[in-house]
C-alpha positions in Angstrom: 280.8 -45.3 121.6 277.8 -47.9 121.4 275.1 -47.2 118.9 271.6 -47.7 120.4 268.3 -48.5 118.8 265.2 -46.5 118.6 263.7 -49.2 120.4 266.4 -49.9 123.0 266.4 -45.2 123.7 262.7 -45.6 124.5 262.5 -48.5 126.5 264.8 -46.5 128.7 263.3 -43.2 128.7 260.4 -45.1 129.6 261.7 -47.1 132.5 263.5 -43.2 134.0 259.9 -41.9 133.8 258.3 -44.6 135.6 260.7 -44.0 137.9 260.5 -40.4 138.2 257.0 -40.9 138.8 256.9 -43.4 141.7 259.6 -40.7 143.3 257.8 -37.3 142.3 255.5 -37.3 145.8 258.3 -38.3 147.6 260.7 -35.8 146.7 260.3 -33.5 150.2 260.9 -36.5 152.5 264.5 -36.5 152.0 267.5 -35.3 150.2 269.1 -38.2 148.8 265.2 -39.1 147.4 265.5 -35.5 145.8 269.5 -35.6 144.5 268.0 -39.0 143.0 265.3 -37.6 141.2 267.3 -35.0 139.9 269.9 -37.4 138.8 267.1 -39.2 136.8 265.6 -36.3 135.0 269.0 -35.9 134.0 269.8 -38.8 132.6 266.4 -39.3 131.0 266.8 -35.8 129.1 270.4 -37.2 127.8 268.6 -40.3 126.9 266.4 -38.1 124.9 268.6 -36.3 123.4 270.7 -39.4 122.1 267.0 -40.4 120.4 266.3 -37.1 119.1 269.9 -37.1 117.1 269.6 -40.7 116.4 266.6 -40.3 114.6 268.0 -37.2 113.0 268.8 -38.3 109.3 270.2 -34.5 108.0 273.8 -35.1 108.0 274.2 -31.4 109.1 273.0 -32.4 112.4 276.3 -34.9 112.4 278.8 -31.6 111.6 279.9 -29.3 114.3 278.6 -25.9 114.3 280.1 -23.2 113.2 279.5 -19.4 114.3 278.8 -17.2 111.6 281.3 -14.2 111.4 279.4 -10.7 112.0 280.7 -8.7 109.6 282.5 -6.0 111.0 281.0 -2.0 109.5 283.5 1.4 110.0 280.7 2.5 113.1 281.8 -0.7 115.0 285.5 0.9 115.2 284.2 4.1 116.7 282.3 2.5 119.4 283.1 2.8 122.9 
C-alpha cells in the first residue's frame, strides 16, 4: 500500500472537484456524463477519507473496532 502525502491527498481532491464542477450542468445530457460524475464523487470521497485518517495521529484510529458486548439481563431470556 503506498503512503501519500497531505499535499499529494489534496492536490487530488482538488483536481476531482474541478472536475466535478465542469461536469455538474452537464450531468442530464447523457448517461455515461452522469455514471462519470458519480464515479468521481466517489473517488474524491475515498480520496478524502485516506486524508482524513492520514492526518489522524490517535493510534486508536489505526486498530480495528471492536463491538462492545451488551450485557445480557434475566428479562432478555423471557422475551419473545
Amino acid at each position: 500500500m503506498k503512503k501519500y502525502s497531505h499535499i499529494e491527498l489534496q492536490t487530488e481532491i482538488n483536481r476531482l472537484s474541478f472536475q466535478i464542477e465542469q461536469i455538474k450542468n452537464k450531468v442530464d445530457e447523457s448517461k455515461e456524463l452522469n455514471i462519470l460524475y458519480n464515479r468521481l464523487l466517489i473517488e474524491r470521497a475515498h480520496v478524502r477519507k485516506k486524508l482524513k485518517e492520514a492526518e489522524s495521529k490517535n493510534i486508536f484510529s489505526y486498530l480495528p473496532k471492536f463491538k462492545k458486548k451488551k450485557k445480557k439481563i434475566i428479562c432478555d431470556y423471557f422475551a419473545k
